[in-house]
N, C-alpha and C positions, 0 to 999 in steps of 0.2 A: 233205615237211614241212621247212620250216626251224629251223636250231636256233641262236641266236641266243647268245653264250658273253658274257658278263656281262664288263665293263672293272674294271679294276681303278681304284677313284679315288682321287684321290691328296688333299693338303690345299688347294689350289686351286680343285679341280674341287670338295669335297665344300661349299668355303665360296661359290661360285657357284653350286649347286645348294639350298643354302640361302636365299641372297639371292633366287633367282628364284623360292621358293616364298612368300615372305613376300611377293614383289610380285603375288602372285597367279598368275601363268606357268607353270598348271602345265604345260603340254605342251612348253615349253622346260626345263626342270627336269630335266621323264620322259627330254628327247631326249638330255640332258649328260650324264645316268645311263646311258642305254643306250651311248653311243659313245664318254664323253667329250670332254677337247681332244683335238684334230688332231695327230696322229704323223706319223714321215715316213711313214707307209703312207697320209696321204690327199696326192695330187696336189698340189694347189694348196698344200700347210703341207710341201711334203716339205727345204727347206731350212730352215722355223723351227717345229721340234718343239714345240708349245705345252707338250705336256703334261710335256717335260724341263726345257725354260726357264720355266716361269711355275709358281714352284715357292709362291706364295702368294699371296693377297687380301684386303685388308684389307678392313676393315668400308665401308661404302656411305656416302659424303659425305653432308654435313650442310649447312643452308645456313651462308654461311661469306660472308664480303666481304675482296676483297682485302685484302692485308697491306704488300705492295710494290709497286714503281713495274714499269711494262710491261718485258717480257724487251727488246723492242726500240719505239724511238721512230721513226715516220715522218714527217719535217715536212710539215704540212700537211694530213694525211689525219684523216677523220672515225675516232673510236675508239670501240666499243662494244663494253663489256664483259661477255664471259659467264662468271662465276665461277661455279663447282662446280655447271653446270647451269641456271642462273641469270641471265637477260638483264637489264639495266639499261638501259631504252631513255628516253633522255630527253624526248623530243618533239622534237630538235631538228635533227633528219636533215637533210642536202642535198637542195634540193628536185630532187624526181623519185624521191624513197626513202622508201617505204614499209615501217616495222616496226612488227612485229606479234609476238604469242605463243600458239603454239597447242599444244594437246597432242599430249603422245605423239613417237613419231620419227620423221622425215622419209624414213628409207629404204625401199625398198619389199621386199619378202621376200622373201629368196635363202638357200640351203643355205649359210649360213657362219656360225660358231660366232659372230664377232667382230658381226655383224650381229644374229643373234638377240640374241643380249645385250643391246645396244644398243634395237634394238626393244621389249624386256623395261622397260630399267630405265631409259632415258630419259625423265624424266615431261614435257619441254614441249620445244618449236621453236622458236629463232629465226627468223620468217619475214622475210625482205627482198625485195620488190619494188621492180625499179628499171627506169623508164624515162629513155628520152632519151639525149643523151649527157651520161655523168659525169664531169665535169671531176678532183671531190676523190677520191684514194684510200681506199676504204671497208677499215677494220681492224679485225676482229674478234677480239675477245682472248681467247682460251679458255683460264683458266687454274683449278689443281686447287689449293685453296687448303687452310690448316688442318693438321693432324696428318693421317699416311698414311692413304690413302683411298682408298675404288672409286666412282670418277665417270663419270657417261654424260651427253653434252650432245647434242643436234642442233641443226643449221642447216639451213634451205629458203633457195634464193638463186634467184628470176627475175628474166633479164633479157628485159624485153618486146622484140615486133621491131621491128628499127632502133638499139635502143639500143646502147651501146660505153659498158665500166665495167672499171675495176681492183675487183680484192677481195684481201685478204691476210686468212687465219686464221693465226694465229697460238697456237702452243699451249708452255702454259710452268705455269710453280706452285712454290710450296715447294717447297723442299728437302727433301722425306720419299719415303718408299719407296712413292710413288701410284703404281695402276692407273689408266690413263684411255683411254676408249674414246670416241671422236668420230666423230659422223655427219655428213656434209656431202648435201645433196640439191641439184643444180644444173642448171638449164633454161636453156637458151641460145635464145631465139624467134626467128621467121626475119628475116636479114640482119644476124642483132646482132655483135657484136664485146665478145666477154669473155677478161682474162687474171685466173685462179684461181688463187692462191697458199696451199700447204700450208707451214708453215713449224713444223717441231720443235725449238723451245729448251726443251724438258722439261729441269729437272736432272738428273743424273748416275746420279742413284740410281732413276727414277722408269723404268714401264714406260709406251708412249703408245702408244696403236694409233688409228686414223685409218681410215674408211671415206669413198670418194667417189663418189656416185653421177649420170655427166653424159647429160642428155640435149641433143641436138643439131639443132636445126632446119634448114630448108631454108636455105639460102645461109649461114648463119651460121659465124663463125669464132673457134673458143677455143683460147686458150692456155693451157695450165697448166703451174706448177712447181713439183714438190715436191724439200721441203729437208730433208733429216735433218741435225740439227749436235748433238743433244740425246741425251736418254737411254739407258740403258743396254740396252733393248729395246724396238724398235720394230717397227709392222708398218700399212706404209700396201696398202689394199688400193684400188686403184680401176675403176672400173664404166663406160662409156661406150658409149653408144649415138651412133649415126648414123641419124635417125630421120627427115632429110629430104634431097632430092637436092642434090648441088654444095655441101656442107656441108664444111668444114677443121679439122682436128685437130691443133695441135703440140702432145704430150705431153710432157714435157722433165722432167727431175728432176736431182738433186745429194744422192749420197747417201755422207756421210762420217762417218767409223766411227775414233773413236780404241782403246785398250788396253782390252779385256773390255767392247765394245759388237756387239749382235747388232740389225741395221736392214735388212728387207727390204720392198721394194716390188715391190708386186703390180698388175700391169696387165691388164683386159681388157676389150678395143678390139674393139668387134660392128660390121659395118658392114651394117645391113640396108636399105637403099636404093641404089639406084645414082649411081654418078659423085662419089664421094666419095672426098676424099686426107685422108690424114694421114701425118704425120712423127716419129714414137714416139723420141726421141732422149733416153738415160740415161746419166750420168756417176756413176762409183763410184770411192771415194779410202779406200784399207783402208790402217792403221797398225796397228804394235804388236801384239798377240794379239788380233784382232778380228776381223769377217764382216760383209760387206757382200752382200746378196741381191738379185738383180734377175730376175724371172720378168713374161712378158710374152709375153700368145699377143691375134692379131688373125684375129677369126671373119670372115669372108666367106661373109653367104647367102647363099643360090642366086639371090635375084633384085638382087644388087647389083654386076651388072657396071658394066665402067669405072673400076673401083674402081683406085686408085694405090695404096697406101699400104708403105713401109717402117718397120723399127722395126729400131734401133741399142744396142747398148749397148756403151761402151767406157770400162771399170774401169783404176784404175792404182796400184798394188800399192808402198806405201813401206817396207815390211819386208818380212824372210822369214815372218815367225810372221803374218802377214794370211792371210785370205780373201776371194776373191771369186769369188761362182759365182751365176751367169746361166742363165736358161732361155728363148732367145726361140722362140717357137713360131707355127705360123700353119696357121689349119682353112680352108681353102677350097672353095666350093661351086655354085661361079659358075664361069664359062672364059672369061671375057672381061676380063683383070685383069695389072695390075700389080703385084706384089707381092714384096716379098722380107727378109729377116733378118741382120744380122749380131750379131756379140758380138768380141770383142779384149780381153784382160788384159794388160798387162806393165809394168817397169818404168819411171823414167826414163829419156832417152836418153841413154848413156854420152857422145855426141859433142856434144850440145847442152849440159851439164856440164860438159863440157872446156871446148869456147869462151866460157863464162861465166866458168868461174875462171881461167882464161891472162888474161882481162882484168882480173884482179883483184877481182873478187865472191865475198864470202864466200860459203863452200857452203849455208848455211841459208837464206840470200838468193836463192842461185841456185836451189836446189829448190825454193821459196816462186815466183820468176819462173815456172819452169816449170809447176806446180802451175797458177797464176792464169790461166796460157795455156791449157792442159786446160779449164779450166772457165769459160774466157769464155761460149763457144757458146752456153750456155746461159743467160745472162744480160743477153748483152748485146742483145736484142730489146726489153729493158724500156725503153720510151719516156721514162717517169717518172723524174726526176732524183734525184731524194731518195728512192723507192724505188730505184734501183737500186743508191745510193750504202749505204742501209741494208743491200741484202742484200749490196753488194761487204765490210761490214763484218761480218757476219756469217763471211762465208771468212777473213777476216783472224785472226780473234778465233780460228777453230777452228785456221789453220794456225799461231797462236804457241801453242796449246795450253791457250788460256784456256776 
């Protein structure tokens, strides 16, 4: 007989256990009560203690229409705004873009606290079906508008096969003490060519968690990159399948952390088909009293030999009061495979510093050079000028501390 010892809930958990009953939910409700949030005693949360850090919740967003202009402007690209849950689809999409709204959320059901939720209290879908090849960059603006609030939005994005399309989400909102919990659902069809862009300009004060969940056709090839520049706790979890043979995966992120920010991204990379690579490469930049999280395990079933795939993370530490800690991991179950993991912290290089300021560049200048060299890698794939330009301002804006 098992004996099951009752969690202690705190004002958080008791104010989502509420919310999720008034939504009807009750077996998500019963499961928050029986376990709570995630402590470092479950695996996957063992670097971002929910139930220490997410010390409250506000009441559940209303509808609300934006107040202010987009966190970031991309010239050119098609904008579609999802305020507090809320799509504004004009009719007037680029052709080969089909949007739609349908209920309920887009992710499929997994053991994780941030996903129930979401499942729970996300009442509709941005759906986007896109064929062909798409010329305009597709921008989706998820922002948590109004007085603090607890907001759940989802998005469904297919790209049919053959197609090749940019998407940027973007998530940002008032200036108030909002929960917001985002579901992304993403289908790549066979031979397409998609780059997915997570992008956190949440205010300062605001907490933003991010779910994403990719599936991956035959021959098909996605990029994605996620960006923490925003809030004060973050948590991107994402979900990827390899679900057809000879399929490519560059997984890429930029995740930067100023004084009293906690931002960790969560990667897990299933390759259940054979002859499939991917290239898992994270960049982490910790300042001031902060923590920067990067965990990241890639499953290898038994029937997916041939399989290549490495996964990288390499953090780089601008004070002594930072954090940065990494878990890359890898389940193998196949014997026919290429595979392998690294992680690397450290500071600046002392001798790359020197040669900088013997020529006369101020030191904030020259950490700022070094800094922008770190983290080209990962951005400089972006084909798109005016997005790339966008998100090179993005690092700009974070490294003068705006």
């Amino acid at each position: 007989m098992s004996i099951h010892t009752p969690v202690r809930i705190g004002p958080a958990e008791a104010k989502l256990i509420e919310q999720l009953g008034a939504a009807g939910a009750a077996a998500a409700a019963e499961r928050l009560t029986t376990i709570g949030l995630p402590t470092r005693k479950v695996e996957s949360y063992h670097y971002t203690d929910l139930k220490m850090l997410l010390r409250a919740v506000p009441e559940l967003a209303g509808a609300e229409k934006a107040t202010s202009a987009p966190a970031l402007r991309i010239p050119g690209a098609y904008r579609i705004p999802l305020t507090n849950g809320v799509a504004d689809i004009d009719g007037n999409e680029p052709d080969g873009v089909l949007a739609a709204i349908v209920k309920g959320s887009a992710l499929s059901e997994r053991d994780d606290v941030l996903v129930r939720l979401n499942a729970a209290l996300a009442a509709s879908t941005l759906k986007l079906d896109i064929a062909g090849e798409q010329p305009t960059v597709l921008h989706i603006d998820r922002r948590t508008e109004g007085d603090a609030a607890h907001m759940n939005d989802s998005v469904s994005l297919f790209l049919a096969d053959g197609g090749k399309a940019v998407v940027i989400e973007i998530f940002s909102g008032t200036d108030e003490v909002h929960v917001s919990n985002h579901a992304s659902y993403v289908a790549v069809g066979k031979g397409a060519e998609l780059t997915h862009i997570l992008l956190d300009l949440s205010p300062s004060r605001a907490t933003n968690f991010a779910a994403a969940e990719y599936h991956v056709a035959e021959g098909a090839k996605l990029r994605t990159i996620t960006i923490h520049a925003g809030s004060v706790l973050s948590r991107f979890n994402l979900f990827a399948k390899f679900e057809g043979e000879g399929a490519h995966g560059d997984f890429t992120g930029l995740n930067l952390v100023s004084e009293g920010q906690h931002s960790d991204v969560t990667l897990e990379l299933r390759h259940a088909v054979p002859r499939c690579t991917a290239k898992p490469l994270y960049k982490q930049i910790a300042r001031g009293r902060s923590t920067a999280v990067f965990q990241g395990k890639i499953i290898v079933e038994r029937d997916a030999q041939k399989t290549d795939a490495k996964l990288m993370m390499q953090g780089l530490m601008l004070s002594d009061e930072a954090q940065i800690l990494s878990k890359p991991e890898l389940e193998i179950f196949a014997d026919d495979v290429v595979c392998g993991h690294g992680s690397t912290v450290g500071a600046l290089n002392d001798d790359h510093m020197f040669y900088l300021l013997s020529r006369g560049i101020p030191k904030l200048e020259a950490e700022s050079m070094l800094v922008r060299g770190f983290l080209a890698e990962v951005l400089d794939p972006i084909e798109n000028d005016d997005l790339h330009d966008a998100l090179e301002g993005v690092v700009e804006k974070w490294l003068r501390g705006e």
